[in-house]
C-alpha positions in Angstrom: 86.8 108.2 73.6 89.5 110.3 72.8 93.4 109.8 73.0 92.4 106.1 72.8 90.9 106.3 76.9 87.5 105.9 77.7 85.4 108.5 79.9 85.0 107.1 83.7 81.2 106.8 83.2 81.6 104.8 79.3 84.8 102.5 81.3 82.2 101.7 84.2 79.7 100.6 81.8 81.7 98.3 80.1 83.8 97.1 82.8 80.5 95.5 84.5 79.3 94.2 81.3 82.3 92.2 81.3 81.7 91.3 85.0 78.3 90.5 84.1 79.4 88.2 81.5 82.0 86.2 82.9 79.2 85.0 85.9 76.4 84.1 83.5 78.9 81.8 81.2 80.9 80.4 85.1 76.7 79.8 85.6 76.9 78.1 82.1 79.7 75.8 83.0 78.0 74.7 86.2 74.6 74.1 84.8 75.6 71.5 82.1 78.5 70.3 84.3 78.1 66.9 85.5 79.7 66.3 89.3 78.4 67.5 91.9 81.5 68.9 92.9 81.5 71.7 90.2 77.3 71.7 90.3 77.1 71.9 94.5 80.6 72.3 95.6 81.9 75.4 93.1 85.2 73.8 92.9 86.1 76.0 89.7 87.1 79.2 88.3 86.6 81.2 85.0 88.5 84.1 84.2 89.3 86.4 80.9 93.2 87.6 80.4 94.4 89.7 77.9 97.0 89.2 75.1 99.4 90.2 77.7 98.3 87.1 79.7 97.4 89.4 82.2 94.1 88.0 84.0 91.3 91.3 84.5 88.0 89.6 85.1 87.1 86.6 86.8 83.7 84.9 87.8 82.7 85.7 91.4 81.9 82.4 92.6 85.5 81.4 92.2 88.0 79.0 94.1 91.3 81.7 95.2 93.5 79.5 93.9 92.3 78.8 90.5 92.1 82.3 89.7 95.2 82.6 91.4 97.1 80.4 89.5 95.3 80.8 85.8 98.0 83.4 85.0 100.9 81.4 85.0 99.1 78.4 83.4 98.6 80.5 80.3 102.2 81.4 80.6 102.8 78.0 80.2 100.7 77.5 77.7 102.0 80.0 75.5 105.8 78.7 75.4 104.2 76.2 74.4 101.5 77.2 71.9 102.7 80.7 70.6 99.8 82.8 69.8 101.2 82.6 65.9 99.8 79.1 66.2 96.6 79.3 68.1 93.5 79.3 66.2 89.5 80.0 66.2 87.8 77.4 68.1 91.0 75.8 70.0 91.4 75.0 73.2 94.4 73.8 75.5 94.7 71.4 78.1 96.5 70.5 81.0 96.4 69.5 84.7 100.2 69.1 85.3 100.7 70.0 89.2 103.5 72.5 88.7 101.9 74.2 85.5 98.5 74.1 87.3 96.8 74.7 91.0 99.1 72.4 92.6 97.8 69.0 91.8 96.4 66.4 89.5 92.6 66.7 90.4 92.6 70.0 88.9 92.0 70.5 85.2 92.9 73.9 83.8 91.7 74.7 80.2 92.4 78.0 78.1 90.5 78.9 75.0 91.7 82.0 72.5 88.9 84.4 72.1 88.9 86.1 68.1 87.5 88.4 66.6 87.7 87.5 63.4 91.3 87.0 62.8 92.0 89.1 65.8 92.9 87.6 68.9 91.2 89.9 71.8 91.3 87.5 74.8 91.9 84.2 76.4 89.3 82.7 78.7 90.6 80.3 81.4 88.9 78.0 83.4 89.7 75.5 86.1 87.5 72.6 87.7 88.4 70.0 90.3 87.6 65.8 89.2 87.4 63.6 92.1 88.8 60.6 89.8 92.1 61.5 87.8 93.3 57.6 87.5 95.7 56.2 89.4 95.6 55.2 93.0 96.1 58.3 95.1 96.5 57.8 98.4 97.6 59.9 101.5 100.9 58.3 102.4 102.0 58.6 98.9 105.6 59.1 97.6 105.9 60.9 94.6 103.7 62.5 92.0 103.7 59.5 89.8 101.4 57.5 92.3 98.8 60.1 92.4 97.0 60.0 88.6 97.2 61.0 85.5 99.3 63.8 84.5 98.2 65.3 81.3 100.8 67.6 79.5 100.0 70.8 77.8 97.7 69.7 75.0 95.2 70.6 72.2 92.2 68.9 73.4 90.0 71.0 70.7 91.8 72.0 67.4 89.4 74.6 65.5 86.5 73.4 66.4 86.9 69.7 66.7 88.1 67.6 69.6 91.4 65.8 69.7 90.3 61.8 69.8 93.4 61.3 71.3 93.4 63.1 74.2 90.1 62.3 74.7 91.1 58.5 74.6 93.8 58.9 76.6 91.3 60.6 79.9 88.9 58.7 79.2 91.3 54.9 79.2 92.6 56.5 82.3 89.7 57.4 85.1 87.4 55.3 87.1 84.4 57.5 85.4 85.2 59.4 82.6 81.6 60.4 81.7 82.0 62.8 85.0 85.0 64.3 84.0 84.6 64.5 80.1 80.9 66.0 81.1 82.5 68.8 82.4 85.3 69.4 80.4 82.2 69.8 77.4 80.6 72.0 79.9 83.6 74.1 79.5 83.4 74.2 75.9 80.0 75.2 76.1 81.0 78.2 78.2 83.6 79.0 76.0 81.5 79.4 73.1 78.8 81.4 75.4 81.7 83.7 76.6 82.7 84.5 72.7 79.6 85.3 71.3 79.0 87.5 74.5 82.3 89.0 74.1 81.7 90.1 70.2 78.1 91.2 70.9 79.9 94.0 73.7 82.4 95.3 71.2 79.7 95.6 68.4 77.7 97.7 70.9 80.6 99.5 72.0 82.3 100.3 68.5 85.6 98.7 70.1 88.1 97.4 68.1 89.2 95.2 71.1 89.0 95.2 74.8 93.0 96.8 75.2 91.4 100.8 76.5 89.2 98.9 79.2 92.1 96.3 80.7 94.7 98.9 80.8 92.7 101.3 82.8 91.4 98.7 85.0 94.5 97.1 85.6 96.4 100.3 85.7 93.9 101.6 88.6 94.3 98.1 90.6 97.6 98.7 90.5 97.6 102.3 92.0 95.2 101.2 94.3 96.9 98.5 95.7 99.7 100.9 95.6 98.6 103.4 97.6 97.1 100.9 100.3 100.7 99.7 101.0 102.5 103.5 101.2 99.9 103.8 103.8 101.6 101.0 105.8 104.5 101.7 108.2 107.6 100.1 106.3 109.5 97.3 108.2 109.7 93.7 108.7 107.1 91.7 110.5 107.0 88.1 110.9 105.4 85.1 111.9 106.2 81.3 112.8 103.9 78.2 113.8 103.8 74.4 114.0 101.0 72.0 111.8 100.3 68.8 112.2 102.3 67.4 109.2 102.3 63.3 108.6 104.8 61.8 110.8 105.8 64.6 112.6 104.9 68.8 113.0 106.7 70.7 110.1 106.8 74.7 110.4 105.3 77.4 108.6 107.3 80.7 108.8 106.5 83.9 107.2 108.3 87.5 107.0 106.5 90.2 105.1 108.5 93.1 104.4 107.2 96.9 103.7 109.3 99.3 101.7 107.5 102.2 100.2 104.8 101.3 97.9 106.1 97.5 97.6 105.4 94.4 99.7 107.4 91.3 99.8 106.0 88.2 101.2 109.4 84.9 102.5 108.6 81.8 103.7 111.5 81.5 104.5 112.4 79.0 107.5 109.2 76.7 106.4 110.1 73.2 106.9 111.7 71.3 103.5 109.4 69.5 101.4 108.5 66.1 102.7 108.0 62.8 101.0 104.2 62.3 101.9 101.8 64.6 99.9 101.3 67.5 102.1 103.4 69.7 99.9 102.8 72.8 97.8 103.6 74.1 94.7 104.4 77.9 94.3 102.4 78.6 92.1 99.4 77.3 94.9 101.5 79.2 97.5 101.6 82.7 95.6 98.0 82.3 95.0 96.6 82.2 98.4 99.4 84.8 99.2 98.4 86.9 96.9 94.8 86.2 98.0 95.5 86.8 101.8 97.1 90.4 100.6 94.1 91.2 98.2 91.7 90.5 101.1 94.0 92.5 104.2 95.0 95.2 102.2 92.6 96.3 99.3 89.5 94.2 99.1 87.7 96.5 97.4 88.8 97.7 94.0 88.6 95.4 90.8 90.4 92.1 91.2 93.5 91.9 88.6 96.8 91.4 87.8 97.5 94.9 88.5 96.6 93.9 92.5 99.9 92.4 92.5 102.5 94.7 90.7 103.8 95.7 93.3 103.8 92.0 95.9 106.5 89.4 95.5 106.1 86.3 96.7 108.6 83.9 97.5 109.8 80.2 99.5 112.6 78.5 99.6 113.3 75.8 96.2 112.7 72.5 97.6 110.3 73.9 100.9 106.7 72.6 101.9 105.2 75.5 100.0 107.7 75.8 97.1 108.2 72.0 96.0 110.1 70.4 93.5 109.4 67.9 91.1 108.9 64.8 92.2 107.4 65.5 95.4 103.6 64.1 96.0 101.1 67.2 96.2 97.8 65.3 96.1 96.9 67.4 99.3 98.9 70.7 98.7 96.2 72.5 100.5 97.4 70.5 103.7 100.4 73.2 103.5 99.2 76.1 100.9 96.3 76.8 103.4 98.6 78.0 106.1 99.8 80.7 104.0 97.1 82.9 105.0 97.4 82.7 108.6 100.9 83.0 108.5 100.9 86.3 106.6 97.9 88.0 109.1 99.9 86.5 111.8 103.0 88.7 110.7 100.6 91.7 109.9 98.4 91.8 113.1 100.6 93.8 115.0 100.2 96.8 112.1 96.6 96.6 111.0 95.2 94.7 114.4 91.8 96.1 113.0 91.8 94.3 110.0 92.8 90.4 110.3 90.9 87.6 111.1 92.0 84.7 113.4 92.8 81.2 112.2 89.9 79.7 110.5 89.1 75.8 111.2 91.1 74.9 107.8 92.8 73.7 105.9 89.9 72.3 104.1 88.4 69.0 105.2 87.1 66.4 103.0 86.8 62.9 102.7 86.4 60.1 99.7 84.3 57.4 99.7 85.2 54.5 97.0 83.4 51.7 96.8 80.5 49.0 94.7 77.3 50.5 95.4 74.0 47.8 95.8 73.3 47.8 92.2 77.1 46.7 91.4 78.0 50.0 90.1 81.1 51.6 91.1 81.4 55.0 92.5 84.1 57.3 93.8 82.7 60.5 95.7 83.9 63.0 97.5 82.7 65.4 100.2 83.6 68.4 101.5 83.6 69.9 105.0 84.0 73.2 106.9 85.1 73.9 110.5 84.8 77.1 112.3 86.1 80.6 110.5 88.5 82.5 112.7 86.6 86.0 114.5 86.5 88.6 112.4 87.9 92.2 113.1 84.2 93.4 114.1 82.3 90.3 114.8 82.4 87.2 115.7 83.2 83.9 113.1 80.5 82.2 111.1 80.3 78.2 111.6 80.7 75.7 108.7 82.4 78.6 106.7 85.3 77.5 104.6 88.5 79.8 104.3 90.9 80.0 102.8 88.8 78.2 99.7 85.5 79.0 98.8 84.0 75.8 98.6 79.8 75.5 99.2 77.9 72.5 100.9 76.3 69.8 98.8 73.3 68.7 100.2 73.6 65.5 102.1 70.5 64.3 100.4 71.6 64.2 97.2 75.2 62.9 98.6 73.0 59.9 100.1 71.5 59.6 97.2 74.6 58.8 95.3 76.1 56.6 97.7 74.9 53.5 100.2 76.1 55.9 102.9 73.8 57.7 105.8 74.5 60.9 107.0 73.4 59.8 110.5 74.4 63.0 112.6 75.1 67.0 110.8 75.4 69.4 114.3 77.2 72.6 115.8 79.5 71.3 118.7 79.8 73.2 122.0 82.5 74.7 123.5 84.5 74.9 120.2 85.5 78.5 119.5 88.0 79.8 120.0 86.8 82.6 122.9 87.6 86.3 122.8 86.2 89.7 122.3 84.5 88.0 119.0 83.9 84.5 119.3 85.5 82.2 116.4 82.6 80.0 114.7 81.5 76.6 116.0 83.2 73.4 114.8 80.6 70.9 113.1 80.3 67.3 113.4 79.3 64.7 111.0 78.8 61.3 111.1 78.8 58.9 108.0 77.0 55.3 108.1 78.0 52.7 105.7 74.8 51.3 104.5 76.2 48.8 101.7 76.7 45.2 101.6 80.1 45.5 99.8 83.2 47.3 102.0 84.0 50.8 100.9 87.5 52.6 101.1 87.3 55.9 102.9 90.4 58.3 102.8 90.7 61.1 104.7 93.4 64.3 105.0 92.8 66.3 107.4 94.8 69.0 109.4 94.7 70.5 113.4 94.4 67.4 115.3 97.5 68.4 117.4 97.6 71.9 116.7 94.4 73.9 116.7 93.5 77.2 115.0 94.8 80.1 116.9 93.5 82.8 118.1 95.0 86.4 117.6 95.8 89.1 119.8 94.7 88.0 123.1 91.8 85.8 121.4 92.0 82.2 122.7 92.5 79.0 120.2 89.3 77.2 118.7 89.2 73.5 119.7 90.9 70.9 117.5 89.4 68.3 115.0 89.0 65.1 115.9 88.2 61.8 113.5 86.8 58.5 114.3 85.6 55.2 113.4 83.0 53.4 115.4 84.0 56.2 118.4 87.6 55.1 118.2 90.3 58.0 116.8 91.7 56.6 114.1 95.1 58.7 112.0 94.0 62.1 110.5 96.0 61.4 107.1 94.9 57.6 106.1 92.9 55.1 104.5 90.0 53.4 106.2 87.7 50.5 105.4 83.9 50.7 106.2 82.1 47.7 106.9 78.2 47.7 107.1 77.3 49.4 109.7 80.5 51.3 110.9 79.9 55.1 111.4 82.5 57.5 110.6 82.6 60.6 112.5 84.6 63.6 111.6 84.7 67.3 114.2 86.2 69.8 112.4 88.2 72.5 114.3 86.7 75.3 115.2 87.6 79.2 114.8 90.2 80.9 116.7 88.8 84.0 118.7 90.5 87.5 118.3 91.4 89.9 121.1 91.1 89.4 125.3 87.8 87.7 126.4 88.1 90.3 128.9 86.7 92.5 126.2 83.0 90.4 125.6 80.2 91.9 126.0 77.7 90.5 128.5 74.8 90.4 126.3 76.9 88.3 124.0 77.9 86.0 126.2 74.3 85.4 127.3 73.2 85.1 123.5 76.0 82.0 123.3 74.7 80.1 126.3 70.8 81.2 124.9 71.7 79.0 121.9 73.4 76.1 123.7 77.0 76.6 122.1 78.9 78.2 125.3 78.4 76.2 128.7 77.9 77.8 132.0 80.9 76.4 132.9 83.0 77.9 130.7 81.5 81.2 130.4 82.7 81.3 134.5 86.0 79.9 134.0 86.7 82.2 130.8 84.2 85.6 131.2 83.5 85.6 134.6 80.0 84.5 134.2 77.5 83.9 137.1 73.9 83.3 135.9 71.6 86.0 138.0 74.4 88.0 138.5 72.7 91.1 136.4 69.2 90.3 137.6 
């Protein structure tokens, strides 16, 4: 090292040490977690930020807008915890909506890293708890209705945790022995992640981490940079209608070039509503700042210097930019549109880069209810619809996008519930058709197999207005939900019965580009697996079977 800067080869070295270190203690965290929705699902994030509060490594099996938002919960954090009085072995609490990823569910913990007396990082984590109190519900009207809000606290002082913010979770949730089990799980990886930490800078002779993050941030920066001089400077915009609760609400997007900087406006979106559909900014410059990573410069390192030089911004008071005290239980209902709105505005400029609307936002669905042994249980499960074609291929089925969510294993989801997965298929004639096929919506059914009635609440977008194909590509089909074959409102509560079936399609993938532009062979591969009927491969590709024999 000299001048204080590493050499490229030394910098490489360490920089994927650090990599390597923030997945094994993220794997840490899921192994001794306790829900399946952190073990199965990957609803959570871990990250490292500098001093700075500048975030420069995060886990790779990550949720965008966990490590989206990390940043400006430590921000938070430190108004209110000045470094001056953070200590060895603390760690800080809170899942407040507007400090946070947007709402309650989501419990965001940061944890000072020291070497010795030196403070040398903060490692920040996020996970996602099905049951945070209160009685959340989709037609809610304010944030007070939808759980417990727990302000910015010191749930671990030195080493030892704070009874009283332990009491007061664990007084307040349906099953705190989920929750609290992966909040320790945290700790655990928080301890993992320091001993790892010191064990690199022994190696390495470093005094701290500072040479590494500013040249890794610094080259983000510049490459991100460089990506958007590249880009013809202007305005471009976009404008749609979703499915919002009582009626459609707009989503409306202008991204604006100059020179080496990119500005993102939402302005136009429809004003925040008093159902909870809306989104916090700090959720909306997430999966903006996510959308732009992924268009524009997927492939160098992942930090805050990706986004020097993007602003984000909606109107105070909007669907994606809402005030206090709107209800945000399902802030992905909106935030998930932010994506889709910005490679709407961009797909005139860099047609060989975006990807059509995928089958989200996210579906999912609760079950609540008194199992057959008298034991109450509140589960969750998440579903994928079709993602949106893809620049040079078509769109996967059951892939979720904008989030990064994984399947749980129906198995072990019966297993925990007295409910039957009855039916798990691709549906035909669901894409969205073009030049690359969008992926195939999935259907699943759910059987109630329990004596007792169980609550079921569902949120669910693109029952009216289906994901949309880009340039030329046609839309995918929209979602549908039932009970007992009979459609029943995409945002409410239901009660099963023994017996009843619930059925949930999800949308499927918007195509991109003319059909006009399919190969045959690929159209003969879709019919070869069931998932394109003859029918409409005549009405949209021209298709005659025999005609090339």
């Amino acid at each position: 090292m000299a001048d204080g800067k590493l050499d490229p080869v030394r910098l490489g070295l360490i920089w994927q040490r650090l990599n390597g270190i923030v997945d094994q203690v993220s794997e840490t965290f899921v192994r001794a977690a306790f829900s399946t929705v952190v073990r199965d699902n990957y609803d959570m994030a871990f990250s490292l930020l500098d001093r700075q509060g500048r975030q420069f490594v995060q886990s790779r099996r990550s949720i965008p807008s966990f490590i989206g938002t990390l940043p400006r919960t430590l921000e938070a954090v430190l108004s209110k915890f000045p470094v001056e009085v953070l200590r060895p072995g603390d760690v800080v609490v809170t899942n407040d909506a507007w400090i946070g990823t947007g709402h309650l569910n989501d419990i965001s913990m940061i944890c000072p890293i020291f070497a010795g007396d030196r403070l040398i990082a903060f490692a920040g984590s996020t996970a996602h708890t099905v049951d945070i109190g209160g009685a959340p519900r989709p037609d809610a009207q304010d944030c007070f209705e939808e759980g417990l809000c727990i302000p910015i606290s010191k749930i671990v002082e030195a080493g030892c945790e704070n009874d009283l913010v332990i009491d007061f979770i664990t007084e307040n949730l349906r099953a705190p022995n989920e929750t609290l089990g992966d909040i320790r799980a945290q700790f655990a990886a928080y301890a993992d992640c320091r001993e790892k930490l010191l064990k690199v800078l022994e190696e390495e002779a470093l005094e701290d981490f500072d040479p590494v993050i500013e040249e890794i941030v610094a080259r983000s920066s510049r490459s991100m940079r460089s990506v958007i001089a590249e880009l013809p400077d202007g305005r471009y915009t976009d404008s749609f209608l979703i499915d919002g609760f009582d009626e459609p609400l707009t989503v409306a997007c202008a991204v604006t070039i100059d020179g080496e900087t990119i500005d993102v406006d939402f302005d136009g979106t429809s004003p925040q509503i008093p159902f909870p559909i809306n989104s916090v900014m700090n959720y909306t410059y997430a999966y903006s700042c996510f959308a732009l990573k992924c268009l524009l410069d997927p492939s160098a390192p992942n930090n805050s210097g990706s986004f020097d030089a993007v602003s984000i911004r909606a109107p105070e008071g909007s669907l994606l930019n809402a005030h206090r005290p709107a209800p945000v239980w399902g802030r992905h209902l909106s935030g998930h549109y932010a994506p889709p709105a910005i490679f709407g505005a961009l797909s005139s400029i860099l047609p060989e880069r975006v990807v059509a609307e995928s089958g989200s936002p996210l579906w999912n669905v609760y079950f609540k209810g008194i199992d057959d042994r008298g034991a109450s249980f509140v589960k969750m499960f998440f579903m994928n619809g079709g993602h949106g074609a893809r620049p040079n291929g078509d769109g996967p089925a059951c892939l979720s996008f904008p989030s990064n969510v994984s399947n749980q294993p129906i198995e072990f989801f019966e297993a925990q519930t007295p409910l039957l997965v009855t039916e798990k298929c691709l549906v035909p004639d669901t894409a969205g058709e073009g030049r690359y096929r969008g992926g195939d919506a999935q259907r699943l059914s759910f059987q109630s197999t329990a004596e007792a009635p169980i609550t079921m609440t569902i949120r669910h977008e693109r029952i009216t207005y289906p994901p949309r194909g880009l340039l030329g590509g046609e839309n995918g089909a929209p979602g549908v939900d039932l009970v007992n074959d009979k459609p029943i409102p995409a945002k409410s509560r239901q009660t099963l019965y023994k017996g009843d079936i619930a059925t949930f399609q999800m949308p499927g993938g918007g195509g991109l580009h003319s059909p006009d532009g399919r190969a045959a062979g690929a159209v003969d591969r879709d019919l070869e697996r069931g998932l394109l009927s003859g029918e409409k491969a005549k009405t949209v590709y021209g298709w005659v079977r025999g005609a090339d024999e």
